[in-house]
C-alpha positions in Angstrom: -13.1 -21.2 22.9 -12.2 -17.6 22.6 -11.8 -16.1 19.2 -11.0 -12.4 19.0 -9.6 -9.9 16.4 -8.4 -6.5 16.1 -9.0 -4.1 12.8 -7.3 -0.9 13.3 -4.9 1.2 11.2 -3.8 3.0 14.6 0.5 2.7 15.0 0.6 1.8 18.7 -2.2 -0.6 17.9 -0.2 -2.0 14.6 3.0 -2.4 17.4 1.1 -4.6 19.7 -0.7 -7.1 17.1 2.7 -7.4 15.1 3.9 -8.9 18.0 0.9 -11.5 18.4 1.0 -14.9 16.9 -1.8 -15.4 14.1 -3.2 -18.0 16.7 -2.3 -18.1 20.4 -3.9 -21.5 22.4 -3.7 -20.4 26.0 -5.1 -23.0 28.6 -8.5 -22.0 30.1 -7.0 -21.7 33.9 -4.8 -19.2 32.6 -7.2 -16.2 32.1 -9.5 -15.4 35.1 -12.9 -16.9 34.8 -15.0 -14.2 35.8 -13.9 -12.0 32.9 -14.8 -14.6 30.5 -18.3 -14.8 32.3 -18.4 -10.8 32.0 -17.4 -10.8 28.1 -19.9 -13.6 27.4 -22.5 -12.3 29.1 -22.1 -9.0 26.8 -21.9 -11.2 23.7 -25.2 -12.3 24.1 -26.5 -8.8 25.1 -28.2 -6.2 23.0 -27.9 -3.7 25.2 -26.6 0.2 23.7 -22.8 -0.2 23.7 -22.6 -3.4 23.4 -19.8 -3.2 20.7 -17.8 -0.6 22.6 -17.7 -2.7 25.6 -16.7 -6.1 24.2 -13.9 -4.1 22.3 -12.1 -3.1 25.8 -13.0 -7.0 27.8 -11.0 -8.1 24.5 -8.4 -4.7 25.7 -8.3 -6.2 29.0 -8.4 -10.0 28.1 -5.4 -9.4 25.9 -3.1 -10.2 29.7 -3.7 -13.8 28.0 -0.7 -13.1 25.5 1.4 -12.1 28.5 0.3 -16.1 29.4 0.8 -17.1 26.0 4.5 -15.7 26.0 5.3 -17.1 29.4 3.9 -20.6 28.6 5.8 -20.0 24.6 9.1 -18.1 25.1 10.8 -19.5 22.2 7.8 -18.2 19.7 7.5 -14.6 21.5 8.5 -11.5 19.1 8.8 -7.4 18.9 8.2 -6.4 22.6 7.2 -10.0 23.8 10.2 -11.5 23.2 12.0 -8.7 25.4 10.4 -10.5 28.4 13.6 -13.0 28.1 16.4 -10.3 28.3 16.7 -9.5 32.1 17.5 -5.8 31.2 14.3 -5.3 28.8 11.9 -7.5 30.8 13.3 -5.0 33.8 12.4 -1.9 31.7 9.1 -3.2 30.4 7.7 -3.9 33.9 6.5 -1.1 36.3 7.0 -3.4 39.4 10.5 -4.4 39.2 13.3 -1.8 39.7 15.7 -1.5 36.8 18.9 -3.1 37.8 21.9 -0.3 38.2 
């Protein structure tokens, strides 16, 4: 089990967990298992930066919600839930051209 939280008074940052669900269960296969290796190695660390650098695996382990709203469409909100709508899902990703 993976617990993680975010404390931050930052705007961009207040965008992105408004969108979260308080609790998002995300099977194990769904999050690549060498990143979980990496974040719980540096759990159990003491090493100088040890903070700093579990702050950005939980950054980069955040592609879970992205899971989360794939396997959960119907409970996606703010800029999650724009995944559904061709036109915003379109917009939001940097791989697919925009329709014309």
């Amino acid at each position: 089990m993976l617990i993680g939280t975010y404390e931050t008074d930052a705007e961009v940052s207040s965008a992105v967990t408004a969108a979260l669900p308080r609790v998002a269960i995300v099977p194990g296969g769904q999050i690549d298992p060498a990143l979980l290796r990496f974040l719980e190695g540096e759990t159990t660390s003491d090493a100088p930066g040890q903070g700093s650098s579990i702050d950005r695996l939980l950054d980069v382990l955040l592609h879970s919600v992205r899971a989360w709203a794939t396997l959960h469409p119907e409970s996606a909100r703010g800029w999650l839930a724009g995944r559904s709508d061709p036109l915003v899902a379109a917009a939001l990703s940097p791989r697919r051209p925009f329709p014309i």
